[in-house]
TORDRENKOL-340847 format. One record per residue (C-alpha): y, z, x; residue in one letter; residue number from 0. Coordinates in Angstrom, 2 decimals. Each point is the difference from the previous one (the first is absolute). Layout:
BEGIN
Y,Z,X,A,NUM;
...
END
This chain:
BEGIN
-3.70,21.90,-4.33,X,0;
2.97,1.00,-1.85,X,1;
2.63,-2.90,-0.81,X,2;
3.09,-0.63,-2.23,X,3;
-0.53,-2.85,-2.04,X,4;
3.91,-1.85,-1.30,X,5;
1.31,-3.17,-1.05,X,6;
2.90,-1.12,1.91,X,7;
2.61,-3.42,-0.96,X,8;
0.13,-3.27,1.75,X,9;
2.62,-2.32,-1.32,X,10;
-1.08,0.65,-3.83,X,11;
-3.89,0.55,0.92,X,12;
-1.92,3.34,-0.15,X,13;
-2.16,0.96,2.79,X,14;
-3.05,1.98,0.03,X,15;
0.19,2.54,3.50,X,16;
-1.98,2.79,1.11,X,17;
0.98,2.48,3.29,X,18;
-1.89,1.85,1.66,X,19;
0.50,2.69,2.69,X,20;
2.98,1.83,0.76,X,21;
3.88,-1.14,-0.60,X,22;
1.05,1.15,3.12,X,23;
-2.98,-2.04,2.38,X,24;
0.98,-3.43,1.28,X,25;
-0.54,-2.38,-3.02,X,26;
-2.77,-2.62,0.26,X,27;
0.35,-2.97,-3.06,X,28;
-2.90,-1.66,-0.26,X,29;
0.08,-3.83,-1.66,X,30;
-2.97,-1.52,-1.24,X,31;
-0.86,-3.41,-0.23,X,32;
-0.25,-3.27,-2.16,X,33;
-1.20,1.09,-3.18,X,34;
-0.87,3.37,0.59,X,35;
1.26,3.11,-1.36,X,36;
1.34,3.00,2.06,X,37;
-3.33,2.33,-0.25,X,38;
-1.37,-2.77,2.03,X,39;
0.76,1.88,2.63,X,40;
-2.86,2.39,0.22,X,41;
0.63,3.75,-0.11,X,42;
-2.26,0.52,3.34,X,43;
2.75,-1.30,1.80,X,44;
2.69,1.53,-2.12,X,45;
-1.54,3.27,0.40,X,46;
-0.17,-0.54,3.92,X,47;
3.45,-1.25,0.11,X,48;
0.89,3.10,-2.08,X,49;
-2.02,1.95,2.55,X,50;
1.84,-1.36,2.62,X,51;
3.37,1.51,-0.95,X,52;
0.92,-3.21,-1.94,X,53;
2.01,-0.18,-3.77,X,54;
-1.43,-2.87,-1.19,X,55;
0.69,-2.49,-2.76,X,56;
-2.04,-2.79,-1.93,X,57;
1.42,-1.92,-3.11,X,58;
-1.15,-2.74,-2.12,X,59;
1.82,-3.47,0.47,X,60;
1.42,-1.31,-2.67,X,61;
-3.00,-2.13,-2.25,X,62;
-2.26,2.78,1.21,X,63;
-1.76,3.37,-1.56,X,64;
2.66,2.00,-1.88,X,65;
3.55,-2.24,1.13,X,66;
1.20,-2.21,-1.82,X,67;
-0.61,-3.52,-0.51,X,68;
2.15,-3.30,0.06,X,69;
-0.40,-3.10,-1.69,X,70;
-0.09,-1.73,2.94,X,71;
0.72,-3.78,-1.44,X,72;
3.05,1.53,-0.95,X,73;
1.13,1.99,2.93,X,74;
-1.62,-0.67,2.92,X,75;
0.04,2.12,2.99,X,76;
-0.66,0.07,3.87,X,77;
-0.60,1.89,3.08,X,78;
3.92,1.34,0.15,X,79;
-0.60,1.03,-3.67,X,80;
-3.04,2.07,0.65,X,81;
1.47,1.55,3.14,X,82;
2.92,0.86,-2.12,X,83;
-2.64,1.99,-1.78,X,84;
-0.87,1.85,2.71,X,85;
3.11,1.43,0.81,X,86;
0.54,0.39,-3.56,X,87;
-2.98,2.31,0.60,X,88;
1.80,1.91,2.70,X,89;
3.38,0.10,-1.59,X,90;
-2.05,2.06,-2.93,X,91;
-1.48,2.10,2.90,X,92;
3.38,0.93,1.46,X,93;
-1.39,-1.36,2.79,X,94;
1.96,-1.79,2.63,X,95;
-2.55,-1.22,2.12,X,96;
-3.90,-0.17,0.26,X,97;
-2.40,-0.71,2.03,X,98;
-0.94,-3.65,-1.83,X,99;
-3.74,-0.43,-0.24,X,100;
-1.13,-3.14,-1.19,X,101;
-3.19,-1.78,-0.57,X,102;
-0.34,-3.89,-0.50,X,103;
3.15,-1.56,-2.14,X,104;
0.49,4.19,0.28,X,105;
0.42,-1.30,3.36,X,106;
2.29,-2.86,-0.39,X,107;
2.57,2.51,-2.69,X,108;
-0.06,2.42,3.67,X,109;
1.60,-2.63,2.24,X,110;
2.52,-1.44,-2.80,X,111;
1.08,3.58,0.46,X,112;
-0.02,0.38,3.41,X,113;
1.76,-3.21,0.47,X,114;
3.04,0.25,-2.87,X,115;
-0.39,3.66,-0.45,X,116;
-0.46,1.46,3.01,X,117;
1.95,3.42,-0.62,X,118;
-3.04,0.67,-2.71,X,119;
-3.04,-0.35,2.62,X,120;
-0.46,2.62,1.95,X,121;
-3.33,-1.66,1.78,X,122;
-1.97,-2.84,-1.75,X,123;
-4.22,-0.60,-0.24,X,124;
-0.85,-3.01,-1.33,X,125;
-3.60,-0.23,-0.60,X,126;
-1.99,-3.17,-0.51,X,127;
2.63,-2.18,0.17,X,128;
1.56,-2.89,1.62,X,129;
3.92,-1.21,0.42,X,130;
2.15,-0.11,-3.59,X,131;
1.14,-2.97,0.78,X,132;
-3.28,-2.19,0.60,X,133;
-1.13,-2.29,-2.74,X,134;
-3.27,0.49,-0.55,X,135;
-0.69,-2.77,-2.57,X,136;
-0.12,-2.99,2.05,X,137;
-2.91,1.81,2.43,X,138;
-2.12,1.27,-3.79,X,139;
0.91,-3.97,-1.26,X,140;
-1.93,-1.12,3.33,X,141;
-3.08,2.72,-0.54,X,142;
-0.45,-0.73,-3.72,X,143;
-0.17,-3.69,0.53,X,144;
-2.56,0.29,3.25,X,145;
2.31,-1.30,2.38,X,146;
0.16,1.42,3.45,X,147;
2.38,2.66,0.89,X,148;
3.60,-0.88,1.47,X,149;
-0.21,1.27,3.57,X,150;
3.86,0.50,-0.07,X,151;
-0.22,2.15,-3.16,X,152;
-1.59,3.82,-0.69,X,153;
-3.32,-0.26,-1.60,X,154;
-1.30,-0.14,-3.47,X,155;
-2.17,2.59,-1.71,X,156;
-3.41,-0.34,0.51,X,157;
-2.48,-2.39,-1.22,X,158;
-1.92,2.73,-2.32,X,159;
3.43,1.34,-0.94,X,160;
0.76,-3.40,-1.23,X,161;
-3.59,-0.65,-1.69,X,162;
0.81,3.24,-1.53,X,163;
3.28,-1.20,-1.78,X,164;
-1.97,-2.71,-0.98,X,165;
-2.40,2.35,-2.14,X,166;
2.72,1.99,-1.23,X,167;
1.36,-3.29,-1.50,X,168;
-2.98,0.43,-1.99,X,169;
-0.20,3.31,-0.73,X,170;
0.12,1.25,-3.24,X,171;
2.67,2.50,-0.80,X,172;
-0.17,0.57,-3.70,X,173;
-1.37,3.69,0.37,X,174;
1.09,2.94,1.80,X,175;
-3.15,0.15,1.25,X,176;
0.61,-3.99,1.50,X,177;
2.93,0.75,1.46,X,178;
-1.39,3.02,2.16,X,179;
-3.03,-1.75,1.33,X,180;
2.41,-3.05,0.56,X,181;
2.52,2.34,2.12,X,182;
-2.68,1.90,1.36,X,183;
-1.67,-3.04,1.91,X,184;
3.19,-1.20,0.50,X,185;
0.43,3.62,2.67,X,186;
-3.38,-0.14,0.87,X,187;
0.45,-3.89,1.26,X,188;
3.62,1.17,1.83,X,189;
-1.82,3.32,1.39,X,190;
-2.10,-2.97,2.54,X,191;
-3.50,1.24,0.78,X,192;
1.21,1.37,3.40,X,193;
0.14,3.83,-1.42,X,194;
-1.72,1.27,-3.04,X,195;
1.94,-0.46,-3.38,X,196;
0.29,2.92,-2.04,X,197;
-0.57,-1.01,-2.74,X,198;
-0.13,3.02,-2.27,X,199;
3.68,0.97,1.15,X,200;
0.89,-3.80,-1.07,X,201;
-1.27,0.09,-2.89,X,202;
2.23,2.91,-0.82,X,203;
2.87,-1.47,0.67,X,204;
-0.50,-3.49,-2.06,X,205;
-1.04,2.31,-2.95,X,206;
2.81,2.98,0.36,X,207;
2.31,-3.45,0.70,X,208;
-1.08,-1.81,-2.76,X,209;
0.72,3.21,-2.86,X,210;
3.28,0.43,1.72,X,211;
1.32,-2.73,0.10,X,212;
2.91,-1.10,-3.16,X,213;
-0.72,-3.63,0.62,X,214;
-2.91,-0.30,2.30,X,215;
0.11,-4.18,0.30,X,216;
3.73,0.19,1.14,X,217;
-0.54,1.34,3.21,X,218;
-1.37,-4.04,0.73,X,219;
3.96,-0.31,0.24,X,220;
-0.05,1.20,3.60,X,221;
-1.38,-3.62,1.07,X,222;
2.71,-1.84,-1.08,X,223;
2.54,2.40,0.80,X,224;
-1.95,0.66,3.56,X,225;
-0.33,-3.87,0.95,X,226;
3.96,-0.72,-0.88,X,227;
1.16,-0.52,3.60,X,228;
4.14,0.85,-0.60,X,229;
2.77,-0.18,3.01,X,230;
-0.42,3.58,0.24,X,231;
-3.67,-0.02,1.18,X,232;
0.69,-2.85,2.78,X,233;
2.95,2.56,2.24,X,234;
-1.74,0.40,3.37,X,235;
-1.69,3.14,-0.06,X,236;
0.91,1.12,3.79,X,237;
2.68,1.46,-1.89,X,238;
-2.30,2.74,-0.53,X,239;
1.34,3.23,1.59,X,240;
-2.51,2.45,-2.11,X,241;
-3.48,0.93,2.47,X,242;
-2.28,-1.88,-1.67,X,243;
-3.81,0.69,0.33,X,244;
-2.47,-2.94,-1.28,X,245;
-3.41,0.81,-1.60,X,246;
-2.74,-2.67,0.03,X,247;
-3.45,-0.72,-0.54,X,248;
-2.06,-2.22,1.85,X,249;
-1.89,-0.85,-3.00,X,250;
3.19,-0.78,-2.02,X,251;
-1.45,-2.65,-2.67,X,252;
3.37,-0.70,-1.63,X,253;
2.32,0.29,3.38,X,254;
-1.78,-0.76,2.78,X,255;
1.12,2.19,3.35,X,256;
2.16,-3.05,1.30,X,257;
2.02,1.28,-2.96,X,258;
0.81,3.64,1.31,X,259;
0.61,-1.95,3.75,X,260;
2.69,-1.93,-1.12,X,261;
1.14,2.43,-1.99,X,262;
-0.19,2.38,2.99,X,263;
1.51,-2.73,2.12,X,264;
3.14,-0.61,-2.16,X,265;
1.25,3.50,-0.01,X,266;
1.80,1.50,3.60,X,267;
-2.48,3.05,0.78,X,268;
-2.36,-0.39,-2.56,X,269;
-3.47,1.90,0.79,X,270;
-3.45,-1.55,-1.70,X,271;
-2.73,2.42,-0.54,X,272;
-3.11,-2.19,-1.14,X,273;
-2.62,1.74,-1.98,X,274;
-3.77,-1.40,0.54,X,275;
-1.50,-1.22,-3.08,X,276;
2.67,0.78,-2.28,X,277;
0.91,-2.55,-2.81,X,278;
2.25,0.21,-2.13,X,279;
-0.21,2.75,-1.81,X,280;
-0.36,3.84,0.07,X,281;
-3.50,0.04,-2.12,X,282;
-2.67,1.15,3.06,X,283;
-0.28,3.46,0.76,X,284;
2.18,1.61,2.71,X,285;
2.20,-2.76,0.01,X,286;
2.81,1.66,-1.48,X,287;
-0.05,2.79,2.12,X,288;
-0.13,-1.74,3.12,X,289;
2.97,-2.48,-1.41,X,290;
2.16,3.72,-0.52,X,291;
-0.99,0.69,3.67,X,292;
2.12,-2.87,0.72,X,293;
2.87,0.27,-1.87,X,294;
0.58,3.71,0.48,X,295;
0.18,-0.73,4.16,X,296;
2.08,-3.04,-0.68,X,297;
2.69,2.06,-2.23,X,298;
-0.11,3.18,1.99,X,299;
END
């Protein structure tokens, strides 16, 4: 595919973007996730978004691939500071509004913008993801110390997610060649073992992450910054006038389903499309495709 690669400014910070498609097709911004750059998004579904009459953009958060970094003890940031990015994104775009794609804390950066800058969303898809303003840490707390789940609270990850972090405690990482196989598990582990993994195609992206990247350990800045729950992220989200379509899989390892139903449940119209087998992640062939299916009925 064709795309036009530029750096746009968010309040001092470069960001790396790339566009694809046509100027003139409704725009579709995609937003990645904790920690992972913006090529996560994998070009099967780019191309079939393109294919589908779409403009679409992907960008690196800041701490990620070819952004810029912050030293984070010094200025920390949040949620509203990452959205800002985002429209950053657009304002470098000339775009007014987009179709706001986002998957996992991608997710949670869509409905800060629907809810405080609505004239920006056209539609919103928030994939693998749960409300922005549930704290998660008391529920992981819980998990990681073998307690029983709190029936009044969403669920934890599961149990060989959570023996995973464990190992990865471990893991070496003095090597480029630790840090893929450490990443690598880590997508094979959120993939679940519902629908094959792909692993060739993850592979890929660790690696062609890993060279990118200025500062490949800072994009571990997204947990803090992710977890901070701020006034912003606790405004009821029924204020939600965007149409909002809800991806999920039932074999979600790191957010469970009951995390896309109360999602689903908070915002006024909201449709949930559940995908069998699908974890979290892209990595397991046809996946993609079948997750641009989605999003080009929802924004047409």
């Amino acid at each position: 595919m064709n795309s036009v690669e530029a750096f746009v400014t968010s309040g001092g910070l470069r960001l790396w973007t790339e566009r694809f498609g046509e100027p003139g097709d409704p725009a579709v911004l995609l937003v990645m996730g904790t920690s992972a750059q913006g090529i996560g998004w994998p070009e099967e579904l780019v191309e079939a978004l393109v294919e589908g009459g779409r403009q679409v953009i992907r960008y690196d958060h800041r701490d990620t691939g070819r952004s810029d970094c912050v030293d984070f003890a010094a200025r920390p940031y949040t949620l509203a500071d990452m959205a800002g990015d985002a429209t950053a994104v657009l304002d470098g775009h000339g775009i007014a509004a987009a179709h706001v794609t986002g998957a996992s804390l991608g997710g949670a950066i869509g409905q800060w913008l629907a809810v405080h800058r609505p004239g920006r969303v056209l539609t919103l898809t928030a994939i693998m993801t749960g409300p922005m303003g549930h704290d998660a840490g008391p529920a992981w707390a819980r998990a990681l110390k073998g307690r029983a789940p709190d029936p009044g609270d969403l669920p934890p990850p599961s149990p060989r997610f959570l023996e995973h972090l464990g190992w990865l405690a471990r893991a070496p990482r003095a090597t480029r060649e630790d840090v893929v196989a450490a990443d690598l598990e880590t997508w094979r582990v959120l993939n679940g073992t519902a629908l094959p993994f792909d692993e060739p195609a993850a592979r890929r992206f660790v690696e062609v992450s890993y060279e990118r990247a200025s500062d490949y350990a800072a994009a571990a800045q997204h947990d803090p910054a992710g977890r901070r729950m701020t006034g912003d992220r606790l405004v009821p989200l029924s204020s939600i006038t965007a149409p909002t379509l809800l991806v999920h899989g039932t074999a979600d390892p790191l957010r469970p389903p009951p995390h896309g139903e109360a999602l689903a449940a908070a915002i006024p119209g909201a449709r949930l499309r559940t995908v069998d087998g699908m974890g979290h992640g892209f990595f397991s062939p046809g996946l993609p495709r079948r997750v641009a299916g989605l999003v080009l009925e929802h924004t047409g």
